[in-house]
Biopython code that builds the backbone (N, CA, C, O; Angstrom):
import numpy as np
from Bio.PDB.StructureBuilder import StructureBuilder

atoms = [
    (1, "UNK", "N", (104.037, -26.073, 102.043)),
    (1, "UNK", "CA", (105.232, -26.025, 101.234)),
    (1, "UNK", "C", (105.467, -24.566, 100.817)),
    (1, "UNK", "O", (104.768, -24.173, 99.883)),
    (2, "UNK", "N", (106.471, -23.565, 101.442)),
    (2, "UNK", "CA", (107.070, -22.904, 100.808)),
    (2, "UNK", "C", (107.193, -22.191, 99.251)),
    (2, "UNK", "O", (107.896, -22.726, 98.393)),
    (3, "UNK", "N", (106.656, -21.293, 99.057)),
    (3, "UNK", "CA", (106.655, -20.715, 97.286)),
    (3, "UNK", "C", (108.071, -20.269, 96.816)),
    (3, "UNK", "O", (108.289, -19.180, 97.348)),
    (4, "UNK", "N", (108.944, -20.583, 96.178)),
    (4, "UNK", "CA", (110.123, -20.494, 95.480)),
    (4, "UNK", "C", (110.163, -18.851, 94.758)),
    (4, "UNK", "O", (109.762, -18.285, 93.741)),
    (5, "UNK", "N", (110.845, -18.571, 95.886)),
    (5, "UNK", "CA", (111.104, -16.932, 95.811)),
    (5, "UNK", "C", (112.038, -16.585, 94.795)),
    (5, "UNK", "O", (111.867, -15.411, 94.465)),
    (6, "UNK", "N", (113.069, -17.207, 94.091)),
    (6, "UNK", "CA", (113.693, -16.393, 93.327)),
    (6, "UNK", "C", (112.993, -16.968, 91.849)),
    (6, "UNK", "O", (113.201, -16.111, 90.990)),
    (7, "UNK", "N", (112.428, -17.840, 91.427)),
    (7, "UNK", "CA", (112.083, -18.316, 90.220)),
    (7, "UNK", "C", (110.708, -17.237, 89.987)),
    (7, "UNK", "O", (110.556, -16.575, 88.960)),
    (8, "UNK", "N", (109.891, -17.222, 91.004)),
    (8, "UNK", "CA", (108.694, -15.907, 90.960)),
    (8, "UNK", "C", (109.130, -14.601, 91.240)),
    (8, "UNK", "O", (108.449, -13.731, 90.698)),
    (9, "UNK", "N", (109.833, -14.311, 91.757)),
    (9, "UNK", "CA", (110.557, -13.241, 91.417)),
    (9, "UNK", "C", (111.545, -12.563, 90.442)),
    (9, "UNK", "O", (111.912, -11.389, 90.499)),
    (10, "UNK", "N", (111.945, -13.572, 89.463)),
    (10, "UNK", "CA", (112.503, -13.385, 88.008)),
    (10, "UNK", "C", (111.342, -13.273, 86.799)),
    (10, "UNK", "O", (111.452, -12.819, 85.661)),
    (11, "UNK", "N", (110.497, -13.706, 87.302)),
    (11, "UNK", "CA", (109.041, -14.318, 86.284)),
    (11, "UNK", "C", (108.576, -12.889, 86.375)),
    (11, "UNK", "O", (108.147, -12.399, 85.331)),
    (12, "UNK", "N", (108.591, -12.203, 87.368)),
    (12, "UNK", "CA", (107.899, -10.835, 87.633)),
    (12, "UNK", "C", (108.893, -9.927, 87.020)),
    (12, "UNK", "O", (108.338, -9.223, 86.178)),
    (13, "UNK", "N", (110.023, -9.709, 87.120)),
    (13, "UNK", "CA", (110.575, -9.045, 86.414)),
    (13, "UNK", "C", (111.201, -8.376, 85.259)),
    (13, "UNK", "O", (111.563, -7.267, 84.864)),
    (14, "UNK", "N", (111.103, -10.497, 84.680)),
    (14, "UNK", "CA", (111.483, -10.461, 83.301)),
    (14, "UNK", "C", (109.847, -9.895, 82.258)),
    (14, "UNK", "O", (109.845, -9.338, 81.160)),
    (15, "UNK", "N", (108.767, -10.258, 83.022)),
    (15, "UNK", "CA", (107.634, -9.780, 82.669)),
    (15, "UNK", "C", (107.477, -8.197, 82.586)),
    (15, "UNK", "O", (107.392, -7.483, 81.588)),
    (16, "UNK", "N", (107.465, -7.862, 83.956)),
    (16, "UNK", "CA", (108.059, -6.212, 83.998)),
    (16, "UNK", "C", (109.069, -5.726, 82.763)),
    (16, "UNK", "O", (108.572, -4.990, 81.910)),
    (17, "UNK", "N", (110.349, -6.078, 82.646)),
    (17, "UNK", "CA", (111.345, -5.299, 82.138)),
    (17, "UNK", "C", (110.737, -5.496, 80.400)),
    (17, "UNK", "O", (111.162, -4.612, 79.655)),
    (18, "UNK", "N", (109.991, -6.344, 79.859)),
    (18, "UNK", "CA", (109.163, -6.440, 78.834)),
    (18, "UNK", "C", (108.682, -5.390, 78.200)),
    (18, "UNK", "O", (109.133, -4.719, 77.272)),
    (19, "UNK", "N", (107.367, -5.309, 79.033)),
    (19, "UNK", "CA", (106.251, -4.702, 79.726)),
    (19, "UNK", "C", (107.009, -2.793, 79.545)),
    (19, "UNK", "O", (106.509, -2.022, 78.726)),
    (20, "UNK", "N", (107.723, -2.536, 80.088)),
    (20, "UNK", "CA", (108.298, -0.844, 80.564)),
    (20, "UNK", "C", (109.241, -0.655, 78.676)),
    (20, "UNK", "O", (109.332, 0.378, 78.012)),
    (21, "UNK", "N", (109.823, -2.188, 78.291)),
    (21, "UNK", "CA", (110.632, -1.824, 77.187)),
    (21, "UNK", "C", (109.379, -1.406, 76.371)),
    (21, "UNK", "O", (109.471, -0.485, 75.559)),
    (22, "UNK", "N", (108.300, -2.014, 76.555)),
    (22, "UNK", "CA", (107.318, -1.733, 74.759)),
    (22, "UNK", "C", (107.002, -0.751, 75.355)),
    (22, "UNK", "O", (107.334, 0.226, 74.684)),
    (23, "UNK", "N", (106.514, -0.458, 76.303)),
    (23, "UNK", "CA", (106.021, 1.139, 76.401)),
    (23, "UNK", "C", (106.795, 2.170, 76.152)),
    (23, "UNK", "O", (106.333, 3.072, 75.454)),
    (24, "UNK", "N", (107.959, 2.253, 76.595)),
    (24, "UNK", "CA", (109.024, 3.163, 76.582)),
    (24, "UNK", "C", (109.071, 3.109, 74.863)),
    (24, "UNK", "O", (108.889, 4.199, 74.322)),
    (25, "UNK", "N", (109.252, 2.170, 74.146)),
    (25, "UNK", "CA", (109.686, 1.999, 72.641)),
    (25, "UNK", "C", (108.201, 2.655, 71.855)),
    (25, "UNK", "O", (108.389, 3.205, 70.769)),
    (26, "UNK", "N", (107.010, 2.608, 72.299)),
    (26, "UNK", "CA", (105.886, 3.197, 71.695)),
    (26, "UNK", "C", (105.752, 4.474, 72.061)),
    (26, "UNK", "O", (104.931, 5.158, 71.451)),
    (27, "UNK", "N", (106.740, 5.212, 73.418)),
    (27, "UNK", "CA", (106.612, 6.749, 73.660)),
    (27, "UNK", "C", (107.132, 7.265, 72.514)),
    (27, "UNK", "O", (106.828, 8.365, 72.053)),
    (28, "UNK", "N", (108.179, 6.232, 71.879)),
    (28, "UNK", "CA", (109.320, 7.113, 70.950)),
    (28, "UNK", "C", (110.691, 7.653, 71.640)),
    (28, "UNK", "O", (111.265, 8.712, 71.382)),
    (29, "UNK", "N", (111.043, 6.734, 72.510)),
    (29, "UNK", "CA", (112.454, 7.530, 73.159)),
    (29, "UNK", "C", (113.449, 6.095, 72.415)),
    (29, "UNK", "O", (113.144, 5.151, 71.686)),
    (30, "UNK", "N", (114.933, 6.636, 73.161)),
    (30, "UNK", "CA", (115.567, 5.879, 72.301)),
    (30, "UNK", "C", (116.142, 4.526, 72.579)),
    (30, "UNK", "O", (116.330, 4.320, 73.778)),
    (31, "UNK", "N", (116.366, 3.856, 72.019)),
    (31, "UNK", "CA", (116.626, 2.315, 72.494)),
    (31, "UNK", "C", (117.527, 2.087, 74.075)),
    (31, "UNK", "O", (117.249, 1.290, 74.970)),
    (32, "UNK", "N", (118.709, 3.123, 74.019)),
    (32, "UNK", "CA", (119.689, 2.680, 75.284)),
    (32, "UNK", "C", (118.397, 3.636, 76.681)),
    (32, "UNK", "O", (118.559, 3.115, 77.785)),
    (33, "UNK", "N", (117.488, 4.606, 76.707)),
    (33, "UNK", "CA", (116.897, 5.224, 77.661)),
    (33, "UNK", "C", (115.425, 3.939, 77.711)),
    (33, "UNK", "O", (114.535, 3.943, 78.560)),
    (34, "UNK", "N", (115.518, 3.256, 76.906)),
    (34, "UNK", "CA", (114.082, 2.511, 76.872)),
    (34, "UNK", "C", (114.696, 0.990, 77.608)),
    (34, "UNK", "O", (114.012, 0.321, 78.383)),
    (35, "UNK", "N", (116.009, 0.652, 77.215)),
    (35, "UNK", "CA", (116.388, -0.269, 78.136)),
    (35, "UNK", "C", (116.996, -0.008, 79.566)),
    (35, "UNK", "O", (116.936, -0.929, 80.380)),
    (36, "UNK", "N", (117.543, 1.122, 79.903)),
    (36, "UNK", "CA", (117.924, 1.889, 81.035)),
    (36, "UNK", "C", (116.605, 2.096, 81.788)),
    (36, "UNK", "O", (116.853, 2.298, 82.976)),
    (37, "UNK", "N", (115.669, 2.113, 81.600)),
    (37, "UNK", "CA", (114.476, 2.052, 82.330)),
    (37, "UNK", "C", (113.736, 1.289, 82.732)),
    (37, "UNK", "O", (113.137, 1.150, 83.798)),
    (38, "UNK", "N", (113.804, 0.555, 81.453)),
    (38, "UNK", "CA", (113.362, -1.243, 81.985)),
    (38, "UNK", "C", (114.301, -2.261, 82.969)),
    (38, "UNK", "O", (113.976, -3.206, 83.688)),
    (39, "UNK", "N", (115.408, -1.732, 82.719)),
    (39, "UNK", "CA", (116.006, -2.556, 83.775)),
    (39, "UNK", "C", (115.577, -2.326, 85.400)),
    (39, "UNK", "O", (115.146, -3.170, 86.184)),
    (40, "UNK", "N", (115.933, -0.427, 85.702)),
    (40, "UNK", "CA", (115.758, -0.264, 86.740)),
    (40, "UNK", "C", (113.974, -0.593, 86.725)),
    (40, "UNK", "O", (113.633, -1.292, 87.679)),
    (41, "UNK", "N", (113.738, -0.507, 86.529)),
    (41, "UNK", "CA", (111.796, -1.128, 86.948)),
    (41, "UNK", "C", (112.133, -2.633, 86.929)),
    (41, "UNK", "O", (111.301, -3.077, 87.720)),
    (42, "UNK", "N", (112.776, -3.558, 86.544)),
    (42, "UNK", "CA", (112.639, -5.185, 86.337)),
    (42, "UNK", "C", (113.282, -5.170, 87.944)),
    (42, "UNK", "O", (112.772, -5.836, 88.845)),
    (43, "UNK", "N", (114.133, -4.553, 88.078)),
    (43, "UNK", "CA", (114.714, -4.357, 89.279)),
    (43, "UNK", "C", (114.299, -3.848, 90.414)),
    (43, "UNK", "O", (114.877, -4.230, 91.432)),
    (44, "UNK", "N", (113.476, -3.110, 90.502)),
    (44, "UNK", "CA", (112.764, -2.659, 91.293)),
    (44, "UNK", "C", (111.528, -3.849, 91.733)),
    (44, "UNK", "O", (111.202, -4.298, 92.832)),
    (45, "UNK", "N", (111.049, -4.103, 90.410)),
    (45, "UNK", "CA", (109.440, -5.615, 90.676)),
    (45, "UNK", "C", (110.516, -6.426, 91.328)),
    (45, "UNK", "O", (110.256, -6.576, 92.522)),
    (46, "UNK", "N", (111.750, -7.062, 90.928)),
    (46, "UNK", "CA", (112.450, -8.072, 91.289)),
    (46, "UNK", "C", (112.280, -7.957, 93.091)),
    (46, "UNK", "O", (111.859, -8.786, 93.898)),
    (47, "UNK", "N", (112.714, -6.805, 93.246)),
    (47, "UNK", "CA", (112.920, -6.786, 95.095)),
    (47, "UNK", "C", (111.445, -6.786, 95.604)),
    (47, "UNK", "O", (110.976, -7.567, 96.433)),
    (48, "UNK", "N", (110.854, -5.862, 95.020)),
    (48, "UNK", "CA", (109.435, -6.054, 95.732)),
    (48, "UNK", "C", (108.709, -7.727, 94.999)),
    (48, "UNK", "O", (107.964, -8.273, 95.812)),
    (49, "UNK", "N", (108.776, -8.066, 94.405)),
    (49, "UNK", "CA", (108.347, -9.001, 94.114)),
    (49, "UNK", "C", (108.489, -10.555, 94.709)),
    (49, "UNK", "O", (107.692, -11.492, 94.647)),
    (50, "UNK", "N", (110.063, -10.444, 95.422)),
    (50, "UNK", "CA", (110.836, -11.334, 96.254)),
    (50, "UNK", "C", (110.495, -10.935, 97.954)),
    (50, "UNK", "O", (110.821, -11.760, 98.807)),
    (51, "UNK", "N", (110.033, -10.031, 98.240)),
    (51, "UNK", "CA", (109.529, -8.979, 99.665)),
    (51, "UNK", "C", (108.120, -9.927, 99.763)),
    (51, "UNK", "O", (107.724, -10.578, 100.729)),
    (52, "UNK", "N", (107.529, -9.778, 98.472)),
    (52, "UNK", "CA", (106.088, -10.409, 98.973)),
    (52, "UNK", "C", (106.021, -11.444, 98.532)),
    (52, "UNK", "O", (104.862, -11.774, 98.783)),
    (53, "UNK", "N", (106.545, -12.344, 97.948)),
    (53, "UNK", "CA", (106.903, -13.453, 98.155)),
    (53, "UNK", "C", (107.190, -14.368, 99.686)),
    (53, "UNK", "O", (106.645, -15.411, 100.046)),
    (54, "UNK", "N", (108.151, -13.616, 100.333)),
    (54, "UNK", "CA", (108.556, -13.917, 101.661)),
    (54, "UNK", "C", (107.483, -13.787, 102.579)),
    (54, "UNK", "O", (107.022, -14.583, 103.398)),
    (55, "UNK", "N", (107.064, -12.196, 102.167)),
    (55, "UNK", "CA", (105.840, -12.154, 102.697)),
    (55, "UNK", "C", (104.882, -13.527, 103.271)),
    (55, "UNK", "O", (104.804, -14.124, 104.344)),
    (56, "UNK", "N", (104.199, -13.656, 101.878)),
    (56, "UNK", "CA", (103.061, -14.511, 102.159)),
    (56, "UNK", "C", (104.164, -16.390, 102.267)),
    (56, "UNK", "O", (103.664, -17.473, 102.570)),
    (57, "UNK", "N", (105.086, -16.229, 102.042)),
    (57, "UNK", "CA", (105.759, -17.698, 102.821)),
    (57, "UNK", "C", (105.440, -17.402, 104.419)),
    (57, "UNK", "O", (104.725, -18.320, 104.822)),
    (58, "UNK", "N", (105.638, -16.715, 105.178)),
    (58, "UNK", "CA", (105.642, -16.675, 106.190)),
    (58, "UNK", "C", (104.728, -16.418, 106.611)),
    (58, "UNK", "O", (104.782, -16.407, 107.841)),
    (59, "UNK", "N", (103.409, -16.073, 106.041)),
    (59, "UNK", "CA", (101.890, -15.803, 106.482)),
    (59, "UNK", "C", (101.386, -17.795, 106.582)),
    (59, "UNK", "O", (100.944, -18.533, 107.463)),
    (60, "UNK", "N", (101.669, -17.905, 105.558)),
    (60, "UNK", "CA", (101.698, -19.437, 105.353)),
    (60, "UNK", "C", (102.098, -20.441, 106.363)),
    (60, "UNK", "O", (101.406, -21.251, 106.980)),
    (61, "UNK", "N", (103.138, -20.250, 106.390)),
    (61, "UNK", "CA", (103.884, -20.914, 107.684)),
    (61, "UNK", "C", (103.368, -20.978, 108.836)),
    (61, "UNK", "O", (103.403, -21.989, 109.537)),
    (62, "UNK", "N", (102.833, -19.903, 109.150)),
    (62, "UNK", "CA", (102.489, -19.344, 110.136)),
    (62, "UNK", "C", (100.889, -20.036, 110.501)),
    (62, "UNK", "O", (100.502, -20.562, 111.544)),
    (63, "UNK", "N", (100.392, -19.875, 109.616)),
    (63, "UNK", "CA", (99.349, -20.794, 109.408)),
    (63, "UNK", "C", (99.384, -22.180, 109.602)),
    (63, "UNK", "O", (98.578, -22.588, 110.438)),
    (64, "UNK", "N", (100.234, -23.181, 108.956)),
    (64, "UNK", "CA", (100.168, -24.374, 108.888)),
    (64, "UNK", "C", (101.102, -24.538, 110.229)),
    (64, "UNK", "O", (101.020, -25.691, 110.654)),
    (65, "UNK", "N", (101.806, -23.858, 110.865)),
    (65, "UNK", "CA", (102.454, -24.237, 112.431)),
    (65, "UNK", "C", (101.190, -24.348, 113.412)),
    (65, "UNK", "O", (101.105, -25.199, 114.297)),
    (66, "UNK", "N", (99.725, -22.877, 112.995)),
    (66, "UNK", "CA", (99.064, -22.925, 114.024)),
    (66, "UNK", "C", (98.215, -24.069, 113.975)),
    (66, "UNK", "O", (97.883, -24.480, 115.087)),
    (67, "UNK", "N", (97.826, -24.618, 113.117)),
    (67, "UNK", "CA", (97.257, -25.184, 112.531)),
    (67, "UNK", "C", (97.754, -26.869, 112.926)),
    (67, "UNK", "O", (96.899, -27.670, 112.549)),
    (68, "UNK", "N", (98.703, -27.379, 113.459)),
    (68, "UNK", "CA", (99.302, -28.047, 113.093)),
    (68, "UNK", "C", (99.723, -28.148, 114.902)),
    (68, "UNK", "O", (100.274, -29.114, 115.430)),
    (69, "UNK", "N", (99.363, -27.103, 115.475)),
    (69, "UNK", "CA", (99.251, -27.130, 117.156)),
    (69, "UNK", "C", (98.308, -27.376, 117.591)),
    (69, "UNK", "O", (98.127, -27.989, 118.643)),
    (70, "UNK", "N", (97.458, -26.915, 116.814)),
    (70, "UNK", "CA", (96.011, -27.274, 116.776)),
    (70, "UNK", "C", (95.354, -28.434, 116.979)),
    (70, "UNK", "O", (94.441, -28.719, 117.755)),
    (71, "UNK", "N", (95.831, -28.943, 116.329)),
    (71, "UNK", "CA", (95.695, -30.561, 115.895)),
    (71, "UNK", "C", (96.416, -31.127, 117.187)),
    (71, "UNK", "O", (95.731, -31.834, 117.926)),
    (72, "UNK", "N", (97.372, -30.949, 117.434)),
    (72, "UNK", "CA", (97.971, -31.648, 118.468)),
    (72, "UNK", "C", (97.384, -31.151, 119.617)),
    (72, "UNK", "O", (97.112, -32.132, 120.308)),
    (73, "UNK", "N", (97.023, -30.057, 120.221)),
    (73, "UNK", "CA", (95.776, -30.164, 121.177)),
    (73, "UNK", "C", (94.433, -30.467, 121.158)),
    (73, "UNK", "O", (93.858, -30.800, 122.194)),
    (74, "UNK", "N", (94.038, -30.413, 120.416)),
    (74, "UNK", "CA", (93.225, -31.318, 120.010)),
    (74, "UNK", "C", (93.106, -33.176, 120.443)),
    (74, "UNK", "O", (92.315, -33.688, 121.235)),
    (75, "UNK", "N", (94.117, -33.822, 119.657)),
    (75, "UNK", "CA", (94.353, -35.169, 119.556)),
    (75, "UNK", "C", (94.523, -35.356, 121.325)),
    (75, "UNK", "O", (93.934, -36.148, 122.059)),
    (76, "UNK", "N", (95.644, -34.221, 121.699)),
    (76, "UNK", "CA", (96.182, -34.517, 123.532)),
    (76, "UNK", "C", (94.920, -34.509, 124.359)),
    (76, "UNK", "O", (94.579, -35.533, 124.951)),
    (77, "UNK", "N", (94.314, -33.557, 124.415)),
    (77, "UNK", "CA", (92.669, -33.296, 125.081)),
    (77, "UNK", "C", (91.511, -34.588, 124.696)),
    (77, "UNK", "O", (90.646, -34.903, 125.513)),
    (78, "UNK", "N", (91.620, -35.165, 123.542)),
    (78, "UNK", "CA", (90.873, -36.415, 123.043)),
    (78, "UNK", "C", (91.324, -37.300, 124.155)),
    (78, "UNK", "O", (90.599, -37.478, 125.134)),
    (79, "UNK", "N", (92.393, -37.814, 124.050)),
    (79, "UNK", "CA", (93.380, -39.003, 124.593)),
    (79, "UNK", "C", (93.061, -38.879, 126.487)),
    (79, "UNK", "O", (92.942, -39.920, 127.132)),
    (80, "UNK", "N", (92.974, -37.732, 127.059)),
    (80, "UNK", "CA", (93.102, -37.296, 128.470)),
    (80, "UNK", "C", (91.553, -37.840, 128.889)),
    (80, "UNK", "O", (91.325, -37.931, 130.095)),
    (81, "UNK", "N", (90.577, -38.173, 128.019)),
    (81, "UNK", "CA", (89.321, -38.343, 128.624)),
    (81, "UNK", "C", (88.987, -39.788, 129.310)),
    (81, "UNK", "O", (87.897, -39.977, 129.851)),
]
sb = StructureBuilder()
sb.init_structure("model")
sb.init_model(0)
sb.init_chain("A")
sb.init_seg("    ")
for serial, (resi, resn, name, xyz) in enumerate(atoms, 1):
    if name == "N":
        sb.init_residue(resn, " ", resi, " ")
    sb.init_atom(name, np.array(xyz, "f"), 0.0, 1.0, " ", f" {name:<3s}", serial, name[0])
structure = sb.get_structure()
């Protein structure tokens, strides 16, 4: 089953854009440069975060297809004896 790329990829970002606001707000800069930064970083995790997401869907896939041929040569080679 497939991992749901945009719900983990918002989870990462909204975590991120958090994450960059308290830091930025504990450097001491000012509220509109501390959210102007967090966005572009929430935005930035968002794409890479949705990249490897896809990523490992398709490592996956990839797996349970071979896996899943497998089996069926297997079962065909049983049956032929």
């Amino acid at each position: 089953m497939p991992l749901h790329v945009r719900s983990i990829a918002v989870t990462i970002a909204v975590i991120c854009f958090f994450m960059l606001s308290f830091i930025c707000w504990m450097s001491g800069l000012s509220t509109f440069v501390c959210c102007k930064r967090a966005f572009i970083g929430a935005a930035i995790a968002y794409a890479a975060g949705a990249f490897a997401v896809k990523a490992i869907n398709a490592i996956l896939m990839n797996a349970i297809i071979t896996n899943q041929v497998n089996q069926q040569k297997e079962t065909g080679d049983a049956g032929n004896d």
